[in-house]
N, C-alpha and C positions, 0 to 999 in steps of 0.2 A: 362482575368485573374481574378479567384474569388477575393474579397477584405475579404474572410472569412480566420480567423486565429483559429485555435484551443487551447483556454488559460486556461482551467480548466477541468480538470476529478472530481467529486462528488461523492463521496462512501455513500453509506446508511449504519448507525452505531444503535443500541442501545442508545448509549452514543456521539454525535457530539463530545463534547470534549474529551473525554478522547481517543477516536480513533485519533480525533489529534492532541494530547499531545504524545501518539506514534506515530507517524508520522514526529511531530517536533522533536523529540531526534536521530530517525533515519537521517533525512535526514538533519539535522542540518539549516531547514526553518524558519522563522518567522510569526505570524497570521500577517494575512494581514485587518481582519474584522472580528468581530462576534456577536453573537445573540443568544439569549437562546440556542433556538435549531439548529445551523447552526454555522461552522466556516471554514474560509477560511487561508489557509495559501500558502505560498511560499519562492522563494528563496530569499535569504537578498540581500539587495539593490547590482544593481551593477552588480549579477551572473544570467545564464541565467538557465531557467529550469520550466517545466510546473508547473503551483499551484494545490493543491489537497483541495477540499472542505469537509466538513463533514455534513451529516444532518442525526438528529436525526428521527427514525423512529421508533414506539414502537412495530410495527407487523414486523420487521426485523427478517429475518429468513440466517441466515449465509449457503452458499452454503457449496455442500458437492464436494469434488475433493479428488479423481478423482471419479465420479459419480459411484454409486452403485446398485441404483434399480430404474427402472420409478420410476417418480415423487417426490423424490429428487428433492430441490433446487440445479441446479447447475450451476455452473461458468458460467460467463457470458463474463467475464474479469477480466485481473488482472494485475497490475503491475511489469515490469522489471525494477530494480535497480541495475543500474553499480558500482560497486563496485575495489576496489585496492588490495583487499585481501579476498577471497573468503573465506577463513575459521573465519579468524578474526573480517569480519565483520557478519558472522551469528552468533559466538559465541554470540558479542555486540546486535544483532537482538534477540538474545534469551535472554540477558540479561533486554533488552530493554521491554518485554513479549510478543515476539511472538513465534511461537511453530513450531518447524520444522517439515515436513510433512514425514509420514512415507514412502510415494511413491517418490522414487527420480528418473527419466525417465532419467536423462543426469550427469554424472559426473564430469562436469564443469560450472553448475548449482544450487543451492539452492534450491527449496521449501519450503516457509514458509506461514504461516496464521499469518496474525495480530492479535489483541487481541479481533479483531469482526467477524474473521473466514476469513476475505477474502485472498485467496490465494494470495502473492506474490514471485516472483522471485529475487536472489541475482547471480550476473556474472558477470566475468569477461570482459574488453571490448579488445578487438584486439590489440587498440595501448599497452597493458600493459605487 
């Protein structure tokens, strides 16, 4: 039985913090650690839920989805976020600055872009 646990996903930002400073309003996390260029956040004490890192990178180049022409930066990964109200919380995602994507594949789905391009997903979960 591996003793490896999977406890943080790292996005490459422009800006560490202000990528997650959206990320904290969205997902209602606390920083857990930070540093010039680098900030770690998660979920508040108590709740369970993966932590998302931020590191600043100056030659970050924001993926293009759904991909357009070789050599395009594209998606590598991206976030799904379960959500209770699928309209309600994309509204507050857009309010939040992130940008709905004009490509929507699934109608019980979201696509959205953070405020550093990377694609995420808003949906609803089964039990709901």
């Amino acid at each position: 039985m591996p003793t490896a646990k999977l406890s943080t996903v790292t996005l490459d930002a422009r800006d560490a913090h202000e990528l997650a400073g959206f990320y904290l309003r969205l997902l209602g996390y606390s920083v857990r650690a930070e540093e010039p260029n680098w900030v770690l956040i998660g979920p508040p004490p108590g709740t369970e839920g993966l932590s998302l890192a931020f590191e600043t990178e100056p030659e970050y180049a924001p993926p293009v989805w759904p991909t357009r022409k070789p050599g395009d930066q594209q998606m590598m990964m991206h976030l799904d976020v379960e959500v209770d109200d699928l309209e309600g919380e994309t509204a507050r995602a857009v309010r939040e600055g992130a940008r709905l994507a004009g490509h929507q594949p699934q109608g019980d789905v979201r696509v959205l872009f953070d405020p550093s391009g990377h694609p995420f997903c808003l949906w609803v979960g089964e039990s709901q």
